[in-house]
N, C-alpha and C positions, 0 to 999 in steps of 0.2 A: 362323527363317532357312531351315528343310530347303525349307519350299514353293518359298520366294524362287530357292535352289540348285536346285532341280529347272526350274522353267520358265524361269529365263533359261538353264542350260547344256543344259537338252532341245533349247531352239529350234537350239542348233547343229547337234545330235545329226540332228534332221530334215530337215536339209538335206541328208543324206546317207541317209535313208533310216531311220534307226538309231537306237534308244530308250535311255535311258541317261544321268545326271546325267553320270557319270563320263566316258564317251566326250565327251561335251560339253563338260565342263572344258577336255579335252585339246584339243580342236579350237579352243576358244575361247584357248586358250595358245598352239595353231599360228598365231591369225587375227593376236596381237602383234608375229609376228615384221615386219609391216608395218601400223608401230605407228596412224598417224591410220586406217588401214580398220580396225584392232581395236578401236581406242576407240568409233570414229562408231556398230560395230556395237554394243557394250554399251550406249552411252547409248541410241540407237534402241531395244533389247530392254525394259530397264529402266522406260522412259518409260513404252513401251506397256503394261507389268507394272501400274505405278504408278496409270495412270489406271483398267485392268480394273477393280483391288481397289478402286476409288473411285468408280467407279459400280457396284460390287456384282455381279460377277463373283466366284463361288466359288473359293476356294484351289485345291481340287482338278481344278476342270475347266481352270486353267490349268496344275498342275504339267506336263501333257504335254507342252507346248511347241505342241503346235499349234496355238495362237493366236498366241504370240510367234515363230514362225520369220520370218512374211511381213515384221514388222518388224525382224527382225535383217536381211535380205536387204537389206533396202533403208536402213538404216544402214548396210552397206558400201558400197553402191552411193555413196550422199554424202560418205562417207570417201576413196570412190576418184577424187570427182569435185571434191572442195572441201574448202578450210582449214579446219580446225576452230579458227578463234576464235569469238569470243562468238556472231557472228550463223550461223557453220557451225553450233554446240554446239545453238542454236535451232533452228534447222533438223530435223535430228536428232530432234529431242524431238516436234516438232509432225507430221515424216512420220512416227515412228513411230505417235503414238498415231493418227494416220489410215488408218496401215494396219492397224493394230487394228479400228477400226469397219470398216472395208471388210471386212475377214477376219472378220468376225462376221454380219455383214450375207449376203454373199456365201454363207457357211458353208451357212446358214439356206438359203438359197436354192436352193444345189447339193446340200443331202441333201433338202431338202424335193420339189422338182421334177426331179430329172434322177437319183439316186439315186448321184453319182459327187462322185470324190475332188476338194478344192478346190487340190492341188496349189500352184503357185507364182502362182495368176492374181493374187491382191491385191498380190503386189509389183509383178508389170507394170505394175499397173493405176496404182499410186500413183506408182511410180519412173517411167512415163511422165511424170502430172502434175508431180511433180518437175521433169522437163527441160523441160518444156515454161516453167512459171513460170521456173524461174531463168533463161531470157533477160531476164526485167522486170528481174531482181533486180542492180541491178549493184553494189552492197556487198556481195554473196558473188565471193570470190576462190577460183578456179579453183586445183585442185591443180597443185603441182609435177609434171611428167611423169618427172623425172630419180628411178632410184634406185640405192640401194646396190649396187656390180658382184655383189656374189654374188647376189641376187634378179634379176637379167638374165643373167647367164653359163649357157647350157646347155653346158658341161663338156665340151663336142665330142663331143656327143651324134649318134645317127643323125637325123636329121631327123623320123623318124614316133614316135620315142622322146622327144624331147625336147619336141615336141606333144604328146605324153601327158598328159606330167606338167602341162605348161604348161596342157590344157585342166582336170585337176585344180584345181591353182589357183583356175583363173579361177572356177570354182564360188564362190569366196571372194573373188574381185574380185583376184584375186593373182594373174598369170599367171606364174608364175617355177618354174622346174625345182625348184629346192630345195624351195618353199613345194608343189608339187605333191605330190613326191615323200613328202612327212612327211604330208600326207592320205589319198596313196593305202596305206602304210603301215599308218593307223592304220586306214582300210577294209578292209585288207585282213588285219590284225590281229581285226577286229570280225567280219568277214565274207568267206569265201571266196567266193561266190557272187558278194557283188553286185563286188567286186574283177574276176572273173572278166568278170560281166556289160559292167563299165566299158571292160575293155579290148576285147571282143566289140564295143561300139557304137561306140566311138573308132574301131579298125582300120574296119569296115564301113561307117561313116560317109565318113570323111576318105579310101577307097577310090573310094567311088562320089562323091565328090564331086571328088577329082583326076580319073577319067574326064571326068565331065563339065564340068571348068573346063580339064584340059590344064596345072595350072599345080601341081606337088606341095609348094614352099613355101604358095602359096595355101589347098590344101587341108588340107598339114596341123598347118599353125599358124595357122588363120583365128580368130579369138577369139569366133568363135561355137561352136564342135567342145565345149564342156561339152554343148550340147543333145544329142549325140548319146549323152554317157555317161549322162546322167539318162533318156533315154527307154529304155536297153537296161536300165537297173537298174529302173525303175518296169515295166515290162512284163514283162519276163522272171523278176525276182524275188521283187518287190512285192504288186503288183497279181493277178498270176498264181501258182499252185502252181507253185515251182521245177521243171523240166524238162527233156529234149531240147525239146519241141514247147514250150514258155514260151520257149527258146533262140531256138529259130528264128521264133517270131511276134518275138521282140525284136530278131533280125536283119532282118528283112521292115519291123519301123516305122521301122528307122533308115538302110535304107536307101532308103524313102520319106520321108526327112524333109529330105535336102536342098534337095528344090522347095522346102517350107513355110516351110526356114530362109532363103533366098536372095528369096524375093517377099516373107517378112513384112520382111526388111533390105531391102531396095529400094523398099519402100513407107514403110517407118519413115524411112528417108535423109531422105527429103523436109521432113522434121520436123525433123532434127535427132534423132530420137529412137533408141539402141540397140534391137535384137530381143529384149534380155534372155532371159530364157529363154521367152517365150511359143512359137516353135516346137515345143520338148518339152512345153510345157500343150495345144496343140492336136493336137499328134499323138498325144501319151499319152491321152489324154480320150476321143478319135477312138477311140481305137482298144480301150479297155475297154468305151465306150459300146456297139458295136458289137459286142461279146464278150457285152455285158449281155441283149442284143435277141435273139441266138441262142439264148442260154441256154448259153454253152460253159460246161462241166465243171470247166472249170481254173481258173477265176478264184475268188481267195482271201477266203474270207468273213469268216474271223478272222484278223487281218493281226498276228502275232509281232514281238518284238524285233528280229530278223534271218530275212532269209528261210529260213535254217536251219532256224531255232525253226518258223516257218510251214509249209513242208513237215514236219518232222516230227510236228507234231500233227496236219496235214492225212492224215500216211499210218495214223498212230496211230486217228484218230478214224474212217475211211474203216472200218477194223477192228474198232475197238470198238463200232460203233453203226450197224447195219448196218439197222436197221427205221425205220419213219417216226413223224409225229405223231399221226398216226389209229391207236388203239392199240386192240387187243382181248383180252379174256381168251379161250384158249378154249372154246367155249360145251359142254362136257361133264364129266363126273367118269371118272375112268379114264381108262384108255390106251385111246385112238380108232387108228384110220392115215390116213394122208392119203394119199386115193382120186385125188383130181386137185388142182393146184394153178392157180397164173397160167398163163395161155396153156395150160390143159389142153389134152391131146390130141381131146377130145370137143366138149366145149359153152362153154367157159369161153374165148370169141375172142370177136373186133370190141371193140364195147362192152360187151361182157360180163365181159372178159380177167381182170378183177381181181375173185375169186373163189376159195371151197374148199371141196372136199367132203371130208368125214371118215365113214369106216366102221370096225366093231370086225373086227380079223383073227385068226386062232386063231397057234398057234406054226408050223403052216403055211403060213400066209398067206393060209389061204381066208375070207370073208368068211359062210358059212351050216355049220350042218353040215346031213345027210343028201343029201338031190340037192339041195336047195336050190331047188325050186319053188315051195317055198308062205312065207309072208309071215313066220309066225314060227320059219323055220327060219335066219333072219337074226340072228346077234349083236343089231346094233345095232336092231331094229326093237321097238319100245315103249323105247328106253330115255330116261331123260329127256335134253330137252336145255334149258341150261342158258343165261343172258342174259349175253350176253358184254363190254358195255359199261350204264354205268348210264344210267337216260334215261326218256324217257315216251312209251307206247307209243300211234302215230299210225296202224296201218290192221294189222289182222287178216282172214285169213281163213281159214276152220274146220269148215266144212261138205262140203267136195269127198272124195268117196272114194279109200282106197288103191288103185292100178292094182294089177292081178297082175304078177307076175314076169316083166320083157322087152316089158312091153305098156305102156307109159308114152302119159297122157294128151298127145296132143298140141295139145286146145287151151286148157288151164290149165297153161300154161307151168311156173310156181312153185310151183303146188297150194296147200296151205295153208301160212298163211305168217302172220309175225311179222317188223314195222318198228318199230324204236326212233329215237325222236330224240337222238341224242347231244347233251349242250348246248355242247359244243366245235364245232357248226356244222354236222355230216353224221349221216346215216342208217347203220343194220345192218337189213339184211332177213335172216332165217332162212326155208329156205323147206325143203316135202316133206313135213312133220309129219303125224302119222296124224291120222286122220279122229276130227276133235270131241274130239282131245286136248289142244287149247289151255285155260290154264289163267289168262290174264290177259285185261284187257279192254282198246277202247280209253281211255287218257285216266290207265291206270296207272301208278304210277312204280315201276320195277323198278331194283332193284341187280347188280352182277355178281355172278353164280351162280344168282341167282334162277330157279327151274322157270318154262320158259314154255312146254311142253310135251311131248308123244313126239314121238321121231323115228319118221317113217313111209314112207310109199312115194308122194304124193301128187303130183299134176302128173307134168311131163316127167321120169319117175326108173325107170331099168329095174331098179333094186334100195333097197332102205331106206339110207337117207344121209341128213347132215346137210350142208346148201347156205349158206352164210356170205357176203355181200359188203358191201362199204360203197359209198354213194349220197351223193349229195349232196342229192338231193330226196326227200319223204316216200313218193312213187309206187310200186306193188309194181315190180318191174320195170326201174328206174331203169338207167341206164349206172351201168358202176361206176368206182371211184376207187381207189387203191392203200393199202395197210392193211398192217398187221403184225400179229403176234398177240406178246406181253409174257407173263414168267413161267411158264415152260411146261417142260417136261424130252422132249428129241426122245431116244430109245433109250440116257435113264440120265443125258445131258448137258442141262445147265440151260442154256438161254438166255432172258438177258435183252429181249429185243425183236429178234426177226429171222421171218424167214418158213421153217418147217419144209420140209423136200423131203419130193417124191411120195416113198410107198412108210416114211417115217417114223412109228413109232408117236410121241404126244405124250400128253403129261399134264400139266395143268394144274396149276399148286402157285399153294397160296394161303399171304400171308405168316404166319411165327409172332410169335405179339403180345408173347417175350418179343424176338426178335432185332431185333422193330421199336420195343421199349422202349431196347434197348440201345444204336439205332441216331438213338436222338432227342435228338441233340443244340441244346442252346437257348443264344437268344444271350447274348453273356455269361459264361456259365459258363466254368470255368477243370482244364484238369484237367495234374496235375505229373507226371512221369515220370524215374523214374532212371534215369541212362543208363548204359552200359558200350559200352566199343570196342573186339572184338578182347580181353576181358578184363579193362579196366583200365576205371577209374570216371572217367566223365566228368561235365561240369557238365549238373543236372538241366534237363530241356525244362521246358518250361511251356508250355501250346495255350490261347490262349483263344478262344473261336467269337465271331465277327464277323461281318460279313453288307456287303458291297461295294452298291455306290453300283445294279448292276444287280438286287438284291435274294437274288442268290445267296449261300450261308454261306460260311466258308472258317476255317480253322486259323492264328494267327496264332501264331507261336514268336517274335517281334521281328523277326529278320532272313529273314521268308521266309512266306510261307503254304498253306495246300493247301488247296485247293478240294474244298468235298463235297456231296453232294445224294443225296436220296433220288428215286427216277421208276418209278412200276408197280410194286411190290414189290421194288425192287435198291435196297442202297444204293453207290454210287459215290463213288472217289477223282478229280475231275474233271481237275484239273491241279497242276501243281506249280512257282509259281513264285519267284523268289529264287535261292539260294546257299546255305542250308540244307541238308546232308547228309540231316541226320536225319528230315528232313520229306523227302526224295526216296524215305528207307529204308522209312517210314511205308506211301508211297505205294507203292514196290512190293509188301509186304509184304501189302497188301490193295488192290488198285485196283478190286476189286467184290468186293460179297457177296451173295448171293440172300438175302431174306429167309425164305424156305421155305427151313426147315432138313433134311433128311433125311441121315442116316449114310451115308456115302461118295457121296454127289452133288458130282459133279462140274461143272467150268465151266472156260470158256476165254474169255483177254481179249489183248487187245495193249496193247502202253506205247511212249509215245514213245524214240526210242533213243536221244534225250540222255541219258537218264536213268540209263542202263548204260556206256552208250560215253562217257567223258569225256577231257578234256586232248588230247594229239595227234589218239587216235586216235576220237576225238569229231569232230573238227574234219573230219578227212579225212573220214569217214562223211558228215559234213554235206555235202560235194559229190559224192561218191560218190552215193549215193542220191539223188542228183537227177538223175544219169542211169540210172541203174539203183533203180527203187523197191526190190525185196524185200530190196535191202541193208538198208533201215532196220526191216524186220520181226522186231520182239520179239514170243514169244509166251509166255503166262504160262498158266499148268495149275495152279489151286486145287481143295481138295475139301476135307468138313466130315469132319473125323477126331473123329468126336463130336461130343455138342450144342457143346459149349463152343469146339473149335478147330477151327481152317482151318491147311491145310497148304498152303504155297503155294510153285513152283517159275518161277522165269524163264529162259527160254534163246532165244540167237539162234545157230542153227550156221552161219550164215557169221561172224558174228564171235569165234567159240568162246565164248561169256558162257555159263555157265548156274551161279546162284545160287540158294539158296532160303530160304524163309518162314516164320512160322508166327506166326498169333493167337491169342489165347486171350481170352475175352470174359467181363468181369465176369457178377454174376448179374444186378445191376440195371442199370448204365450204364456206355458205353464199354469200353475193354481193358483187360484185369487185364494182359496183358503183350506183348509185341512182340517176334520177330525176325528178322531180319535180315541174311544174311551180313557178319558179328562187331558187327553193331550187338544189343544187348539193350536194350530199355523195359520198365521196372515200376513199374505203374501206382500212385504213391504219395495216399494219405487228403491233403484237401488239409484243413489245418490254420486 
């Protein structure tokens, strides 16, 4: 029954934006109180559920609802439009599972070709043919229009107030202040933003649309005005990283949506047929597509429960993970400096831009001792350098002489030089290497760390340095592509995947094989933990590792999971979702760990600020922070207080939080124990 409970009351939930069996429920108990549109929409939902699981549609990919929203939509629509006896009840059943195929079809279509959300189109699409056929149909009996005085009475409401709520409603096919008023409620209950959002688009909408009609009853009780709350909430909160500037592209679509609203009703009229919501599918659509094309910054790639949730892991992750996919180890042993980086002041522009040189510096900063004229009075010159990603190696060159000091070859650009094939699809050229110090051939397969030669003074190089970029073609020389370098310590601090600044000593760290023992968790396995709260014994966890449908692991306690993965030598606490305390405690407690262990190395992460900030003052932060981002910046400062534990502290000072941590790590697998501000785990033998 839970799948059944999930995808018929999610489809509610999505109409609003909003994921959620529960929230669903409640909405699908508001859609009752206008009982033949509540029923029409359940049997519609249901049908279409019915027939999925019977052509073999997986349980899971319907719990989400979004398969079955487009047929609840349009099982109100026939609820609102006609009796539900025997041949309404048919009705019902046959557009819902039609909108089923249509919403599967279409799906396919619009992630396959256009890369954009499928929004509300298959209900237009279907609840057009709807109206169009039931002209034929003249044994379907047309609803009553007459209802109950309290679903018509707006309360002696102000006129642009009582359109509010009314255009709430009508989302539901219920245009009535009360039935409004309990939606925007439980919206706004769910989510401040898109609440916020709704009434942003309603006002701006039903504003520029009294301008240009002249008529403010017209304007702002037209029974089209739901289009303008779904277009400010899917743009501004949805679709988009919550913002001022996501605000204001949501005020700019809505108030370009009255043309679209008013031509597609004036063109539909002719039919008979309502504008349904296709206005806010073309202007919404419009208007991400065209976000897509630019590449704008803001548009949301992992879409959350609530735009809350989405900005907050949007500001969290923007923090946590700061380097890209093209990953490099860097290519030395010991602490190097970084001589020039991206858009170096020197050489490293145009097509070159994405590139780095590393040199050895004393505790002065100088890179040679004595005057520094002659070749080995350079640190780094003969010292090995080292293959920074694994791969096979596609064009050498090994023979060109070291320049003297300031005299740099000008027409062997690269001098001697070393190309790897990455098999992730791009090149590493190493280039400057001393003369006939290469150590590999073409056609070898080298590992990271692997000697591929000295660093030398060779080509364009006015001193001994080691030259790093990534290519997308095997060519010496290539334009280069954007890169990061992974596991590395810039003056003491560990990071996991980010780009060192000029003038940063770095040092490569390679993983230890017991913390990568300890950190391999396999599917399946089950590990128990006693709990305590604040001192008092609580009911034991139990985690069993599971692996989701995308092929990533995650931590199941029952009521809640936590996602985790290993990538380049870190293991990572990825996300945390559920209602699980203990799994958020978990998650703070360690949300990364370098696999290279060294005594008192340090590191620094950010956490989403759900995760701290909760109840009121959670809520508030959630729209706070989306005018103002650094509000929601958690910063977390761990270090290894020995081989065995990590120390770990969280704090945010604008919202005075600061908590702290500490792991302590079996010898062979997982944590001997966990804590937690007043939370305690220990790690109990599983029986």
């Amino acid at each position: 029954m839970k799948p059944l409970f999930h995808a018929v009351f999610r489809s509610y939930a999505e109409v609003f934006f909003l994921q959620g069996g529960v929230v669903g429920f409640l909405l699908f108990a508001i859609t009752l109180l206008n009982v033949r549109v509540g029923i029409a929409g359940i049997v519609a939902v249901l049908s279409a559920y019915g027939f999925a699981r019977a052509i073999g549609m997986g349980k899971v990919f319907l719990e989400s609802g979004f398969y079955t929203c487009n047929p609840l939509l349009v099982g109100l629509s026939i609820g609102h439009l006609f009796q539900l006896n025997l041949l309404g009840f048919f009705f019902c059943v046959t557009a819902g599972v039609l909108t089923l195929l249509v919403t599967v079809a279409l799906a396919h279509v619009f992630a396959t070709f256009f890369k954009l959300p499928l929004l509300s189109l298959p209900f237009v699409v279907v609840s057009s043919l709807v109206y169009m056929a039931s002209l034929r149909y003249g044994n379907l009996l047309a609803a009553a229009q007459h209802q109950p005085a309290w679903l018509t009475d707006d309360f002696g409401l102000p006129l642009a107030i009582a359109g509010f709520f009314q255009a709430f409603g009508s989302l539901l096919f219920t245009p009535s202040v009360v039935f409004g008023a309990l939606l925007a409620a439980l919206v706004l209950f769910r989510s401040r933003i898109l609440f916020l959002l709704a009434v942003l688009g309603y006002f701006v909408g039903a504003s520029v649309r009294h301008a240009m009609v002249g008529s403010a009853p017209n304007a702002y009780s037209n029974n089209l005005n739901f289009n303008f709350l779904l277009i400010a909430m899917a743009v501004g909160g949805v679709f988009l990283i919550p913002s001022v500037r996501s605000y204001l592209l949501a005020a700019v679509a809505v108030a370009l949506s009255p043309i679209v609203m008013d031509a597609i009703a004036g063109f539909w009229s002719y039919y008979g047929i309502p504008a349904f919501t296709l206005p806010f599918a073309v202007v919404t659509l419009g208007v991400i597509y065209v976000l897509g094309l630019v590449g704008n910054p803001h548009i949301a790639y992992r879409i959350g429960n609530t735009p809350e949730e989405t900005l907050d892991h949007h500001l969290a992750n923007r923090l946590r993970y700061p380097g890209s996919e093209r990953t490099l180890l860097p290519p030395f042993a010991g602490a190097w400096t970084v001589w020039q980086g991206f858009d170096g002041k020197w050489t490293h522009q145009g097509a070159w831009r994405y590139a780095y040189d590393f040199v050895i510096t004393d505790s002065d900063g100088k890179t040679h001792a004595n005057g520094g004229t002659k070749l080995d009075d350079y640190y780094c010159f003969n010292k090995p350098v080292l293959a920074p990603v694994r791969g096979r190696i596609v064009a050498i060159v090994d023979d060109l002489p070291d320049s003297p000091i300031n005299d740099p070859d000008k027409l062997n650009n690269w001098g001697n030089l070393v190309v790897i094939a990455e098999p992730r699809g791009w090149h590493v050229e190493l280039s400057h290497f001393a003369s006939k110090s290469i150590r590999v051939k073409v056609g070898d397969w080298v590992e990271r760390g692997t000697v591929l030669g000295l660093c030398g003074n060779s080509g364009y190089s006015p001193q001994p340095h080691i030259h790093v970029q990534a290519q997308l073609t095997e060519t010496p020389g290539a334009a280069t592509v954007p890169f990061s370098f992974v596991s590395y310590s810039e003056d003491g601090v560990f990071h996991a995947n980010d780009l060192p600044k000029v003038g940063g000593k770095v040092e490569a760290l390679y993983a230890n094989k017991r913390l990568d023992s300890v950190t391999n968790f396999v599917l399946d396995e089950e590990y128990r933990f006693a709990v305590k709260r604040g001192g008092r014994t609580a009911d034991d966890l139990v985690l069993k590792v599971r692996m989701a449908l995308d092929g990533s692991f995650y931590f199941d306690s029952g009521t809640g999971a936590l996602f985790f993965g290993r990538f380049e030598g870190t293991y990572y606490a990825y996300r945390c979702d559920g209602q699980d305390a203990r799994l958020r405690a978990l998650f703070l407690a360690l949300p990364r760990l370098p696999l290279a262990c060294r005594d008192g190395l340090t590191w620094h992460d950010h956490v989403p600020v759900g995760l701290v900030a909760t109840g009121l003052r959670g809520a508030l932060v959630g729209v706070a922070s989306s005018f103002w981002h650094p509000l929601a910046r958690v910063r977390v400062t761990s270090r290894y207080a020995g081989e065995h534990r990590v120390e770990t502290t969280v704090e945010s000072r604008p919202l005075g939080i600061k908590q702290s941590g500490s792991v302590t790590f079996d010898r062979s697998k997982a944590f001997a124990s966990v804590t937690y501000d007043g939370w305690e785990f220990t790690r109990r033998e599983n029986v």
